[in-house]
Chimera marker file (.cmm) of the C-alpha trace (Angstrom):
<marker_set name="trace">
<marker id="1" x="12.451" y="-6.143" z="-14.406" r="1" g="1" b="0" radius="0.5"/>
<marker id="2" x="9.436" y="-4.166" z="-13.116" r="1" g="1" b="0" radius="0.5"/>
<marker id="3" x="7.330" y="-6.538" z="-10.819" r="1" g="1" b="0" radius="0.5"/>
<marker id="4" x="4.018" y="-4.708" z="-9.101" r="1" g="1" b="0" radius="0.5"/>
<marker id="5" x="2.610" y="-5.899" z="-5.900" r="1" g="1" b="0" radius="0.5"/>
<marker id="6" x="-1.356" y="-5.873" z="-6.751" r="1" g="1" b="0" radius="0.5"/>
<marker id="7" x="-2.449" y="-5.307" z="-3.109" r="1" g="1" b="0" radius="0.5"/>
<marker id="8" x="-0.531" y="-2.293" z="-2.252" r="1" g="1" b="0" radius="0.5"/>
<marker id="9" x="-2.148" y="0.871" z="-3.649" r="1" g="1" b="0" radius="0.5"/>
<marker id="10" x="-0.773" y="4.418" z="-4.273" r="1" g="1" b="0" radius="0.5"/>
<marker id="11" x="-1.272" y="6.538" z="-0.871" r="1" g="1" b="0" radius="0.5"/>
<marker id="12" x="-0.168" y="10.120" z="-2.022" r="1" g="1" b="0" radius="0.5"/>
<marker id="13" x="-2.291" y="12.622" z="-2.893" r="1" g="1" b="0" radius="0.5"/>
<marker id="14" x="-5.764" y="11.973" z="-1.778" r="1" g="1" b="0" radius="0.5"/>
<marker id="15" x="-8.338" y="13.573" z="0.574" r="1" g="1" b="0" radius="0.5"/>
<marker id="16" x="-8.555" y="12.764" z="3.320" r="1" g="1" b="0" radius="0.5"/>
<marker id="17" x="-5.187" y="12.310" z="3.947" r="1" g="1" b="0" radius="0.5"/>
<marker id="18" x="-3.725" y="8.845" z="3.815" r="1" g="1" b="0" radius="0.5"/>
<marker id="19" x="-3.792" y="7.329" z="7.590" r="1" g="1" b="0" radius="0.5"/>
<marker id="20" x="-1.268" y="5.114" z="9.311" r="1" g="1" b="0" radius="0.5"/>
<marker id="21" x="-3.070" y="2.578" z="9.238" r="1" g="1" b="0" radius="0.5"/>
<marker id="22" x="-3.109" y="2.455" z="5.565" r="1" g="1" b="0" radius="0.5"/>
<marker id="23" x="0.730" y="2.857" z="5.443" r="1" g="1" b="0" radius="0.5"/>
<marker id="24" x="1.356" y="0.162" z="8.060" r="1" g="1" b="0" radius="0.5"/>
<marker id="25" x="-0.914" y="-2.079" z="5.915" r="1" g="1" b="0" radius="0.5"/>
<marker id="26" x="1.001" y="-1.217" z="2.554" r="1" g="1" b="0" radius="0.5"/>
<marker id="27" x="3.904" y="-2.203" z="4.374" r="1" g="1" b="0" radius="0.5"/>
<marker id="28" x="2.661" y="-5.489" z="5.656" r="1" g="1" b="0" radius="0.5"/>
<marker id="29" x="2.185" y="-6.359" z="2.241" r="1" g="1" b="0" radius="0.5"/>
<marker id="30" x="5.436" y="-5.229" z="0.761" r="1" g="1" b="0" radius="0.5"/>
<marker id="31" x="7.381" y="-7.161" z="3.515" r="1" g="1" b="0" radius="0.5"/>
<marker id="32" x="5.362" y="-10.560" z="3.251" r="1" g="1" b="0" radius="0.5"/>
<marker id="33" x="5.786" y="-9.751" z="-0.911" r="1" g="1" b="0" radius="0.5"/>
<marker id="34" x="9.755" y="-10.048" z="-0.745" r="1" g="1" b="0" radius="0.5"/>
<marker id="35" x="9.964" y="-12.089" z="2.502" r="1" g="1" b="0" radius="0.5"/>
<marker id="36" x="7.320" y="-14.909" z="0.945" r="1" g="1" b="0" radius="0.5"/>
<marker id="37" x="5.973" y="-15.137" z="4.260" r="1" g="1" b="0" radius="0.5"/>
<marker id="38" x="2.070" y="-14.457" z="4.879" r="1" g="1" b="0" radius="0.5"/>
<marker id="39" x="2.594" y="-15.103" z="8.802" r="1" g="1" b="0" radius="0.5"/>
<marker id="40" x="6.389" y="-15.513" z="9.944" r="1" g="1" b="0" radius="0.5"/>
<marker id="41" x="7.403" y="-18.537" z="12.166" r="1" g="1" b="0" radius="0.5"/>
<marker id="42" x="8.548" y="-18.021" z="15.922" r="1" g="1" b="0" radius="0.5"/>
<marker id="43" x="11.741" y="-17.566" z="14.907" r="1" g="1" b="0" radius="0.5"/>
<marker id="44" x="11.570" y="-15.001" z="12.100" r="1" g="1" b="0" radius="0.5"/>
<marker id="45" x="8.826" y="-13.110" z="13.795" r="1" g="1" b="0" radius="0.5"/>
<marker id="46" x="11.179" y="-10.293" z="15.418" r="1" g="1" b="0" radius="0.5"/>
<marker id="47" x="12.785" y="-9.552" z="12.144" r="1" g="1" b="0" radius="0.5"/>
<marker id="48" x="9.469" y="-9.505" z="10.091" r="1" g="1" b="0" radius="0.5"/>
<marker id="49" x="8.203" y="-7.185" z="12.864" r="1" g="1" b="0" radius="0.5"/>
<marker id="50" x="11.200" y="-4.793" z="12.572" r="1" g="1" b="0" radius="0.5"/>
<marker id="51" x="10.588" y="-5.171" z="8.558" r="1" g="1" b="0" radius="0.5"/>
<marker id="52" x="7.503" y="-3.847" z="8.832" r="1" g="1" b="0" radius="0.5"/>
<marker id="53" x="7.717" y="-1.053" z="11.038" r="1" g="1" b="0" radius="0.5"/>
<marker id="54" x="11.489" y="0.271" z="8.966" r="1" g="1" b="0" radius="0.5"/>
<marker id="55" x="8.979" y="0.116" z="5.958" r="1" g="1" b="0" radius="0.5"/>
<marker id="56" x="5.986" y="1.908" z="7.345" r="1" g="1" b="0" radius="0.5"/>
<marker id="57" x="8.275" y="4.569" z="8.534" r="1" g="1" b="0" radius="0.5"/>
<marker id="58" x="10.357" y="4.980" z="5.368" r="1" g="1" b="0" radius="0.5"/>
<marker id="59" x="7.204" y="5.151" z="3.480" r="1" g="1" b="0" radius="0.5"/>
<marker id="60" x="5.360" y="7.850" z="6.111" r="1" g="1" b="0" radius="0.5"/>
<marker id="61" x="8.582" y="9.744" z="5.846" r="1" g="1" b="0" radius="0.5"/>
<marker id="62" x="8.247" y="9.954" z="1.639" r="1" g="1" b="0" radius="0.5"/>
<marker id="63" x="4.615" y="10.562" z="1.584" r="1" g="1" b="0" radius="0.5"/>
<marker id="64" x="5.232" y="13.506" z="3.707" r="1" g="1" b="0" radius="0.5"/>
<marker id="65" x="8.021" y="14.875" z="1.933" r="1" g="1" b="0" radius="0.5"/>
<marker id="66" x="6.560" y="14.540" z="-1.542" r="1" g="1" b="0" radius="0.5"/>
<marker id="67" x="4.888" y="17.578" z="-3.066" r="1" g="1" b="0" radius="0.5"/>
<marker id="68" x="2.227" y="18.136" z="-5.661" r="1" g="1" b="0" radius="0.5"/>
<marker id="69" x="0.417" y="20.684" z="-7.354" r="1" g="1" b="0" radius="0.5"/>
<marker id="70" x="-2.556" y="18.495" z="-8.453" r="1" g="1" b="0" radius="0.5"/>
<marker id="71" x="-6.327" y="18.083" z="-7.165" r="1" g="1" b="0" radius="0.5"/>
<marker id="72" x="-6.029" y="15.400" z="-4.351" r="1" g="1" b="0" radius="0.5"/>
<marker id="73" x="-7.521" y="12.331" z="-5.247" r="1" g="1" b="0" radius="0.5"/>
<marker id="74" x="-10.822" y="11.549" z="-3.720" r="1" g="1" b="0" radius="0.5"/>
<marker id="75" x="-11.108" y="8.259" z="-1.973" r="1" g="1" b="0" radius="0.5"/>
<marker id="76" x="-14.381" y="6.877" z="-3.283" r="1" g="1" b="0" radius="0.5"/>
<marker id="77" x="-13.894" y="8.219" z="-7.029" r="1" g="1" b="0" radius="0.5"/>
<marker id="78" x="-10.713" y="5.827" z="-7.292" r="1" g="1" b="0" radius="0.5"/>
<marker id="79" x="-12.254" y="3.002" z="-5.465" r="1" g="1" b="0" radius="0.5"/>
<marker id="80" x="-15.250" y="3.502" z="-7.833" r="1" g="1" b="0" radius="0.5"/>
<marker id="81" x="-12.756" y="3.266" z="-10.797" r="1" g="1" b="0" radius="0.5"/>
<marker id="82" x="-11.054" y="0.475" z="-9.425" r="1" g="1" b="0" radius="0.5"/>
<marker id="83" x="-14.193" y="-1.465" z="-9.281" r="1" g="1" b="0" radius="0.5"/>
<marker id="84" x="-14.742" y="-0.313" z="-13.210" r="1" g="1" b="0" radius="0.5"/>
<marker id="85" x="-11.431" y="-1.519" z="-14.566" r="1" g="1" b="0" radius="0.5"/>
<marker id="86" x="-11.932" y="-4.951" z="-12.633" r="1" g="1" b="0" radius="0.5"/>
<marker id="87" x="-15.672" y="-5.931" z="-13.884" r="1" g="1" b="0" radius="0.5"/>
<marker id="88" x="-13.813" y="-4.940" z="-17.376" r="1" g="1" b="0" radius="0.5"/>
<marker id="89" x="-10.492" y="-7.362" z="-16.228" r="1" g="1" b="0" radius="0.5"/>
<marker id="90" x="-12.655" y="-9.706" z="-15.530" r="1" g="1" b="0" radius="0.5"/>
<marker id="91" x="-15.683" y="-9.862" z="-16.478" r="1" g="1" b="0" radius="0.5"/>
<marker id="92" x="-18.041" y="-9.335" z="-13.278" r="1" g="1" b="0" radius="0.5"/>
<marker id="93" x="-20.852" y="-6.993" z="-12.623" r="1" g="1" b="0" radius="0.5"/>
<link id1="1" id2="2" r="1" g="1" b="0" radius="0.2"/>
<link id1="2" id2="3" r="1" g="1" b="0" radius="0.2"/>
<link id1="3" id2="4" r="1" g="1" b="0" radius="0.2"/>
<link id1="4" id2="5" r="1" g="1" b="0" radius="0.2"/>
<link id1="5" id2="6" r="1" g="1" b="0" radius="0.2"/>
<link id1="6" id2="7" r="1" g="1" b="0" radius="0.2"/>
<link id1="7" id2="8" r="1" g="1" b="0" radius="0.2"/>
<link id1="8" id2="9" r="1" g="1" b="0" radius="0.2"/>
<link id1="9" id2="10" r="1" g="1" b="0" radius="0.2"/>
<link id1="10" id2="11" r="1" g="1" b="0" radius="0.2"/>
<link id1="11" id2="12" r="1" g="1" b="0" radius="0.2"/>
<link id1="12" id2="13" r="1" g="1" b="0" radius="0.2"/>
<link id1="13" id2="14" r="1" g="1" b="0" radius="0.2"/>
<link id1="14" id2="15" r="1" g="1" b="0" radius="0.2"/>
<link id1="15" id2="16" r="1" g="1" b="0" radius="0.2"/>
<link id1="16" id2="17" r="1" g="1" b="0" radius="0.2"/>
<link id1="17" id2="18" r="1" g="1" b="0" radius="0.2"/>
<link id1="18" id2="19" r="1" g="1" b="0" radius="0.2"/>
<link id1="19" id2="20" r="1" g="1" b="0" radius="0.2"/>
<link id1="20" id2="21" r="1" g="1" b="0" radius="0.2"/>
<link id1="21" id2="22" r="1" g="1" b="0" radius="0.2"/>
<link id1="22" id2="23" r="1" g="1" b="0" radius="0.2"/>
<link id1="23" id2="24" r="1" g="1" b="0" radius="0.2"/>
<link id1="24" id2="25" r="1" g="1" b="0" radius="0.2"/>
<link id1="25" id2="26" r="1" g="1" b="0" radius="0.2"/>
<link id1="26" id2="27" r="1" g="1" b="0" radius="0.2"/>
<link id1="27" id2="28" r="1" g="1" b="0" radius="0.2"/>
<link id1="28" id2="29" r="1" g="1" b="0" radius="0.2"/>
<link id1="29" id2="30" r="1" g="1" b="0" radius="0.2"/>
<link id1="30" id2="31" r="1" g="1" b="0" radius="0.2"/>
<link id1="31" id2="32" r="1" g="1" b="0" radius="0.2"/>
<link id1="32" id2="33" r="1" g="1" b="0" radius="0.2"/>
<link id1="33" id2="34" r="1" g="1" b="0" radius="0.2"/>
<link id1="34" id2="35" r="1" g="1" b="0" radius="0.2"/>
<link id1="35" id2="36" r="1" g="1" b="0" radius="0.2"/>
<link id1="36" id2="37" r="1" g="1" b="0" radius="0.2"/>
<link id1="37" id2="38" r="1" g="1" b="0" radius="0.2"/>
<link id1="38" id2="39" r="1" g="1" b="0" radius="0.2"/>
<link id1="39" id2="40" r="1" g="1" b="0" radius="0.2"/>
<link id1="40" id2="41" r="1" g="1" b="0" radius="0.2"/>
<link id1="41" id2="42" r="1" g="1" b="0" radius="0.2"/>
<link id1="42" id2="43" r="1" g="1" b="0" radius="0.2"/>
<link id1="43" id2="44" r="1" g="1" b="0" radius="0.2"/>
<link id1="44" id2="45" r="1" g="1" b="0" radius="0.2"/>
<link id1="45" id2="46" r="1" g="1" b="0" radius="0.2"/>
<link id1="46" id2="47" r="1" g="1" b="0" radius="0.2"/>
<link id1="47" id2="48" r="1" g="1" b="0" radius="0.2"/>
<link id1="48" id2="49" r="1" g="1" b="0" radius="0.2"/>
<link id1="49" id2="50" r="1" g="1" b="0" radius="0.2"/>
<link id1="50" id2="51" r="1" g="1" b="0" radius="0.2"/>
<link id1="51" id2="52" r="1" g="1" b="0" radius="0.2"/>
<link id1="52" id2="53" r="1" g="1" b="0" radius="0.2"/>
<link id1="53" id2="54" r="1" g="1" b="0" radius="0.2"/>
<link id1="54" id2="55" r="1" g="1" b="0" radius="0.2"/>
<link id1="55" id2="56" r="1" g="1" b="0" radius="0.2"/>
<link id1="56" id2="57" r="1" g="1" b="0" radius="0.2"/>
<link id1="57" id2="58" r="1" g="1" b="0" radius="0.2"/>
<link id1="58" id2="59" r="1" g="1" b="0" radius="0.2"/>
<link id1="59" id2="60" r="1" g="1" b="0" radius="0.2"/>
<link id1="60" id2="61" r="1" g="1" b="0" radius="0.2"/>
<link id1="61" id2="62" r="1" g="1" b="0" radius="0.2"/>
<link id1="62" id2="63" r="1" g="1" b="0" radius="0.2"/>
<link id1="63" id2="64" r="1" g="1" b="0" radius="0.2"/>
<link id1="64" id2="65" r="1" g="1" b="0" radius="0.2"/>
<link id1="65" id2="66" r="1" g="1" b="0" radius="0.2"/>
<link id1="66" id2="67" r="1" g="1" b="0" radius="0.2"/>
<link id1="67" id2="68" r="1" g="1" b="0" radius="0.2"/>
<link id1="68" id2="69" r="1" g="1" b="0" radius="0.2"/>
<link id1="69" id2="70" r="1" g="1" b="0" radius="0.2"/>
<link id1="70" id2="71" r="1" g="1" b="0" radius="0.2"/>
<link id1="71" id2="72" r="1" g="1" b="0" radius="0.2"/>
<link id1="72" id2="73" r="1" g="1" b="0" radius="0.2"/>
<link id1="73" id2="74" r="1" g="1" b="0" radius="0.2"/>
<link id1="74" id2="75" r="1" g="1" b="0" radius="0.2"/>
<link id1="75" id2="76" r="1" g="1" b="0" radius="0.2"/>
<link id1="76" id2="77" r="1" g="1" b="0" radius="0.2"/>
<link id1="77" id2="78" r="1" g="1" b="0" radius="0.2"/>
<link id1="78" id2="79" r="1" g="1" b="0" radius="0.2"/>
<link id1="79" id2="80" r="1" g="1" b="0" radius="0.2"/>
<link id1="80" id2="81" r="1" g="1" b="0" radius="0.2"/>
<link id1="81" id2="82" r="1" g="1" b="0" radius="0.2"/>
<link id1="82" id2="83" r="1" g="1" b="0" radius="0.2"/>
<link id1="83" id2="84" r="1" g="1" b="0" radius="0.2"/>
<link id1="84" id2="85" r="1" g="1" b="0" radius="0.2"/>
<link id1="85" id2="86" r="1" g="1" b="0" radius="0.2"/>
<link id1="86" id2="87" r="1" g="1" b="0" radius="0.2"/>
<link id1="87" id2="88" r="1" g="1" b="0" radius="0.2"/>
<link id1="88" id2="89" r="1" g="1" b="0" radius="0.2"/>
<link id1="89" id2="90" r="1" g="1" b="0" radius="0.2"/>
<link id1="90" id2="91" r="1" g="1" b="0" radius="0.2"/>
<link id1="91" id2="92" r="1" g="1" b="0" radius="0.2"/>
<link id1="92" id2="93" r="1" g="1" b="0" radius="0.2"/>
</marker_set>
């Protein structure tokens, strides 16, 4: 079974490089995806947290390992084409 979060969006490959930022934030996502939590209680907050920051790392650490001999991405061309296939998804301007 191949499930795809929708909010978390490819990060290698692009200029400028991808930030932390962006990493921490796909990670945020991934971890409230399989936890089901969009804010943890009190009492699950310390193991979200550590969640989060295992991911970010594990995710910084493959990003920076990966190679490619392909044209980086650029930023606004992709986000631009993004905004294309959804008006086509879904029928917006």
């Amino acid at each position: 079974m191949k499930i795809m979060c929708r909010n978390i969006r490819p990060l290698f490959n692009f200029e400028p490089e991808t930030t932390s930022e962006e990493v921490e934030a796909a990670a945020l996502q991934f971890v409230r995806k399989i936890s089901g939590y969009n804010k943890p209680s009190k009492a699950n907050e310390e193991a979200f947290n550590l969640a989060v920051q295992e991911v970010s790392l594990a995710a910084q650490k493959l990003l920076s390992s990966l190679v490619t001999n392909a044209e980086p991405r650029n930023r606004e061309e992709e986000k631009e084409k993004a905004k294309a296939r959804n008006a086509k998804r879904f029928g917006t301007a």
